[in-house]
C-alpha positions as CSV (number, residue, x, y, z in Angstrom):
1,X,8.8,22.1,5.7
2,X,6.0,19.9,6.7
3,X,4.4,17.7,4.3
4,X,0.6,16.9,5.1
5,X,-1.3,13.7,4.0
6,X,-4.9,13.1,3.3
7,X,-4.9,9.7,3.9
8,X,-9.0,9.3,4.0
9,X,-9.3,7.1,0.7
10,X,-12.3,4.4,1.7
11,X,-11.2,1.1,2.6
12,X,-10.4,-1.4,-0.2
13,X,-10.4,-5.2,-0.3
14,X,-7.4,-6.8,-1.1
15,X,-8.9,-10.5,-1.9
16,X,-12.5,-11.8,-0.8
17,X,-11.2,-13.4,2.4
18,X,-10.3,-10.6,4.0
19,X,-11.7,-7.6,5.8
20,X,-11.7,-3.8,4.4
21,X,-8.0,-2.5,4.6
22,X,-8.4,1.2,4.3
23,X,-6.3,2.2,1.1
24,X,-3.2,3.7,3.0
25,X,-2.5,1.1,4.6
26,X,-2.7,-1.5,2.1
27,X,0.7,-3.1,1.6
28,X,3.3,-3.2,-1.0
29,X,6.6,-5.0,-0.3
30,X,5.2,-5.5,3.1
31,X,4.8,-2.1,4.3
32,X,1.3,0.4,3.7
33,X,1.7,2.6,0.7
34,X,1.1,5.7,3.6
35,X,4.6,4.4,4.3
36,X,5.8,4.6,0.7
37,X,4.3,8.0,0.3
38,X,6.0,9.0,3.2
39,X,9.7,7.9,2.6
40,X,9.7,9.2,-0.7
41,X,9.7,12.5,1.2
42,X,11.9,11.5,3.4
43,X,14.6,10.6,1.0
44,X,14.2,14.4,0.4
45,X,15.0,15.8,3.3
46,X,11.4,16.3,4.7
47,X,10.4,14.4,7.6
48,X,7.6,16.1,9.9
49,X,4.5,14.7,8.4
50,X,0.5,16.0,9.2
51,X,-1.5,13.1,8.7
52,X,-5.9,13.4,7.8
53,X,-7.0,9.8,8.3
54,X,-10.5,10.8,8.1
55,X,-12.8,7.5,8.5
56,X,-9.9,5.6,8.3
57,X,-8.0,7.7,11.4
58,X,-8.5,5.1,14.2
59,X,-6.8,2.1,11.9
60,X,-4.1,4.8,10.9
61,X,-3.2,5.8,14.7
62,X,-3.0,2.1,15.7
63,X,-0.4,1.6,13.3
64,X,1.9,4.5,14.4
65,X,1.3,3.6,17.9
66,X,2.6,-0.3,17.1
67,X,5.0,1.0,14.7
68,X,7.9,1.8,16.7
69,X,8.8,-1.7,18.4
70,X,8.9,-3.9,15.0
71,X,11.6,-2.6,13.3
72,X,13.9,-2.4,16.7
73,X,15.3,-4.6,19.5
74,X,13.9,-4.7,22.3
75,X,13.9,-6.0,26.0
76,X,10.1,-5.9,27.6
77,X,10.2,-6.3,31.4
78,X,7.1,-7.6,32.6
79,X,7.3,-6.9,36.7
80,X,8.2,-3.3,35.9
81,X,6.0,-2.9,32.5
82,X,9.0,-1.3,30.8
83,X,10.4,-1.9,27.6
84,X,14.2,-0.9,26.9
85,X,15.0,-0.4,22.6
86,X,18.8,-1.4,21.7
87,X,18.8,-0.1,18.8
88,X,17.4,2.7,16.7
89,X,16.3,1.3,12.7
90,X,13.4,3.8,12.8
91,X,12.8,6.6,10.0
92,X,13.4,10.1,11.3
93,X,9.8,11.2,11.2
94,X,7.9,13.3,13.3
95,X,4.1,12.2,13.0
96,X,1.1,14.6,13.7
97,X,-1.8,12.6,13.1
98,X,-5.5,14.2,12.8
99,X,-8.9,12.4,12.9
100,X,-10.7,15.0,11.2
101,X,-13.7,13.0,11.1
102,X,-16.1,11.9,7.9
103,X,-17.6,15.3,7.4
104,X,-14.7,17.5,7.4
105,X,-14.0,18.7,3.9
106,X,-10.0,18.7,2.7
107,X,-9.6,22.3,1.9
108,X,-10.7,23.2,5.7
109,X,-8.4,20.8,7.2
110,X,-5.4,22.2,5.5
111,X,-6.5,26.0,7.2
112,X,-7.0,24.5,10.7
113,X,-3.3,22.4,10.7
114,X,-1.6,24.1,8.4
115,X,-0.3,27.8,8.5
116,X,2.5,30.3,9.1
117,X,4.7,28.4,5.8
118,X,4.8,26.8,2.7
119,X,4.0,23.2,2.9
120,X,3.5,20.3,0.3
121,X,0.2,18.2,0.4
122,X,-0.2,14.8,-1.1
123,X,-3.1,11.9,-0.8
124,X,-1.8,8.5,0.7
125,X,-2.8,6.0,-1.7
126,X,-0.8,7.6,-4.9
127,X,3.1,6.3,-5.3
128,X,5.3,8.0,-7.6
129,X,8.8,9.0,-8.7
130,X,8.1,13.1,-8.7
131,X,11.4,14.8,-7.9
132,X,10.0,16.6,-4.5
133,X,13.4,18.9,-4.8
134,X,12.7,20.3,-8.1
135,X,8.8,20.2,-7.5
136,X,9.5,23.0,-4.6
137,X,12.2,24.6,-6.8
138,X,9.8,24.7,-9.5
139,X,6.8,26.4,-6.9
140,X,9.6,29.2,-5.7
141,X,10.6,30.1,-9.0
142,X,6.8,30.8,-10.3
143,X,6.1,32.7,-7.6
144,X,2.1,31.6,-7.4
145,X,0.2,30.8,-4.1
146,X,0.1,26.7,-5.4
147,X,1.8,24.3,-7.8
148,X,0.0,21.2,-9.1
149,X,1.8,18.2,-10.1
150,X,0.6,17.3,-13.9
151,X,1.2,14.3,-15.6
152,X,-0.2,12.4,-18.6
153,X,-2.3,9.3,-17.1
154,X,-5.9,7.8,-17.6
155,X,-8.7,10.0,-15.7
156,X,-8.6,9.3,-11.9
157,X,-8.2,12.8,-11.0
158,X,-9.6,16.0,-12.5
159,X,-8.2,17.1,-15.6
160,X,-6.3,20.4,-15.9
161,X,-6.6,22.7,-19.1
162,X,-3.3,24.4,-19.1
163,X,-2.3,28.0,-20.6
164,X,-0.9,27.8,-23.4
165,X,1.6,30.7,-22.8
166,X,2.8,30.0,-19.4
167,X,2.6,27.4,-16.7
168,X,-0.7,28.4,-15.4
169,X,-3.7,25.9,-15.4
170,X,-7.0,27.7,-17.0
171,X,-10.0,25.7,-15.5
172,X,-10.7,22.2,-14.5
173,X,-11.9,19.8,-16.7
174,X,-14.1,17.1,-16.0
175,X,-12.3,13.6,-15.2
176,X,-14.1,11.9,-18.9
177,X,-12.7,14.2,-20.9
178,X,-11.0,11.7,-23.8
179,X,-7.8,12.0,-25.0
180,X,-5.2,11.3,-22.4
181,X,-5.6,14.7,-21.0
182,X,-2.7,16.4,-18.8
183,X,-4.1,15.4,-14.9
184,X,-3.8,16.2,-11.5
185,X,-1.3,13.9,-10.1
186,X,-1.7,14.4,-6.4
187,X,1.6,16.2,-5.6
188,X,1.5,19.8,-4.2
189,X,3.2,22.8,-2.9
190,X,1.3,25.7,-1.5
191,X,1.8,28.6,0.6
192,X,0.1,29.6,3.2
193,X,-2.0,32.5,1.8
194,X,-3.7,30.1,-0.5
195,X,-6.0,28.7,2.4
196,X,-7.4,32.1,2.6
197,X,-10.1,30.9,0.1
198,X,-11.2,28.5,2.7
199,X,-14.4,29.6,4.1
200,X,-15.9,26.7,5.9
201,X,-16.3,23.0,5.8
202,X,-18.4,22.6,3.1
203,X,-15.2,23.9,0.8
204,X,-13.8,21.5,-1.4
205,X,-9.6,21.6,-2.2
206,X,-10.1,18.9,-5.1
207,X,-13.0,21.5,-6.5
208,X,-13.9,24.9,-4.5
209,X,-10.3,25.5,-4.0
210,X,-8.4,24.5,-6.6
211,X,-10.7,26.8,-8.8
212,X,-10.4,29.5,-6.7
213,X,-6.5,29.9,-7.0
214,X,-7.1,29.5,-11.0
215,X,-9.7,32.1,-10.8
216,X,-6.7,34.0,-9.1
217,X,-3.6,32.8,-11.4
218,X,-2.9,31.3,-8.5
219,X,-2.3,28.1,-9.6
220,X,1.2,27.0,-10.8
221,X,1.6,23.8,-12.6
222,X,4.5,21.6,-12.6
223,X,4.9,18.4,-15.4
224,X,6.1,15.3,-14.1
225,X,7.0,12.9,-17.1
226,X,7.9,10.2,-14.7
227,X,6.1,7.6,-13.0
228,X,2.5,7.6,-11.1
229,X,0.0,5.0,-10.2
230,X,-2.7,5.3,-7.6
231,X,-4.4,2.1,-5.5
232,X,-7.5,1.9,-6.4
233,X,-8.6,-1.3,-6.9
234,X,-7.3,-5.4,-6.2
235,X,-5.7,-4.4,-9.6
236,X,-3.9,-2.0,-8.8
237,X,-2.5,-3.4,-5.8
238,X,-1.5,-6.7,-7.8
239,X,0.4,-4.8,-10.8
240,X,2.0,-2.2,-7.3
241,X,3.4,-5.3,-5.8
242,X,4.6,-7.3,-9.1
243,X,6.7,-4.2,-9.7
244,X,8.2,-4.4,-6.4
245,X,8.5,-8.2,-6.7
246,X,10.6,-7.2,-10.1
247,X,13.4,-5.8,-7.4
248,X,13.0,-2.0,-9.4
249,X,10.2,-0.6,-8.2
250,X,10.1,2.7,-9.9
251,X,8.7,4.2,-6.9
252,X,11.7,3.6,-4.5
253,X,13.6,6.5,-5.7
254,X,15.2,6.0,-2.2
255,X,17.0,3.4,-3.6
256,X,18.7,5.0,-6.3
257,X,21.9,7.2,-6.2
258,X,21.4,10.4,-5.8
259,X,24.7,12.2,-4.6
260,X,24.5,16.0,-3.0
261,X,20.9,16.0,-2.1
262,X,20.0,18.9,0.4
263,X,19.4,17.9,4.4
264,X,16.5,20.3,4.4
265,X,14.5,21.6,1.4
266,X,13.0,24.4,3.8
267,X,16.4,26.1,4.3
268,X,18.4,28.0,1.8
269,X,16.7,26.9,-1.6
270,X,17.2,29.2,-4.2
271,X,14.7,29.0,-7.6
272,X,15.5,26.9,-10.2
273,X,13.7,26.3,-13.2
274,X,15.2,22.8,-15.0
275,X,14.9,21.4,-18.2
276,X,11.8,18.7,-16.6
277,X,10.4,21.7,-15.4
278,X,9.7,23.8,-18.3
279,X,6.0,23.5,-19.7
């Protein structure tokens, strides 16, 4: 199962010395929070990763292409311009990475890299401790064309109006609304047929699309009660890296125990609707 990343947030400045870092790769515990993102799939089981950088796709490609020889040994021979690695320390992913370019809208990106399965979609500058196994679960069992993540958090995403008999968002609510309202937290599932919606570049997912599939029923959503914090701001990034500095960074799931997770989430996964689950 692939897992593709918009990772086109606009750059953000970490303190008033420095030059624009775009959000992905701003770092937390030393590494970009793109890399956070992704090994929070990882510890999952899903490792091939489509990555939109968007404007920030040149900065985004030169990190993956100097990414491999840091965390490895290596011998560099100079007369034959060849480089040996001793040994492997590198994640398991497989990278596909897309410069879609600043005028590309999301929901058309998904239909031109994305099709043939069901795949989970996610921004790279939100870090949280959704259960990816039970999310997918969770999207099986319903049986609609997408599953939202939802959670309870201060409007930086677009508020969801949820039915009140079944896990089914109504409409989209504007991101104001007062209250504490349930949210879109950034984590999806889809399948394929949802990007048949998609009818150019000027369609929106976080708008166009998204209100489409509720138009349809389509849209399935899921309630994490967990933890989720986006980087949005020098804030942000300051109270992301004091909660890694604190040694628990709730985040880092991949640092828990978890015993008999599954290899692969696209192989053999039955539906399962859990107590978290349940709206």
């Amino acid at each position: 199962m692939k897992v593709l990343i918009l990772a086109d947030g606009h750059g953000t400045q970490p303190n008033e010395h420095d030059s624009v870092v775009p959000k992905p790769l701003v770092e937390i515990g030393g590494r970009p929070i793109l890399w956070h993102v992704m090994r929070l799939y990882s510890h999952y089981g899903l490792n091939e990763f489509v990555i939109c950088g968007g404007s920030n796709g040149s900065s985004i490609k030169n990190y993956f292409l100097n990414y491999m020889p840091y965390p490895r040994h290596f011998t560099l021979d100079l007369q034959s311009n060849s480089i040996a690695f001793h040994r492997s320390e590198s994640e398991p992913w497989k990278v596909t990475l897309l410069e879609t370019g600043q005028t590309t809208m999301t929901a058309e990106r998904l239909k031109d890299y994305i099709a043939g399965s069901t795949f989970c979609l996610t921004y790279g500058e939100s870090l949280s401790d959704v259960n990816i196994r039970e999310l997918i679960r969770f999207h099986r069992q319903q049986g609609a064309l997408a599953t939202v993540t939802a959670v309870q958090e201060p409007g930086r995403f677009a508020a969801i109006n949820l039915s009140s008999e079944r896990p089914r968002a109504a409409r989209l609510l504007e991101k104001d609304v007062r209250g504490r309202p349930v949210i879109n937290g950034g984590f999806f599932v889809l399948e394929p047929e949802s990007l048949d919606v998609v009818e150019g570049d000027s369609t929106s997912w976080e708008t166009d699309l998204l209100a489409r599939l509720i138009q349809q029923d389509q849209l399935a959503v899921y309630r994490h009660h967990g933890y989720l914090q986006k980087m949005d701001t020098l804030r942000d990034q300051e109270a992301l890296q004091k909660e890694w500095d604190s040694g628990k960074p709730p985040w880092c799931v991949w640092n828990s125990e978890h015993a008999n997770l599954p290899k692969d989430l696209s192989r053999g996964a039955q539906p399962l609707m859990t107590a978290e689950a349940r709206i």
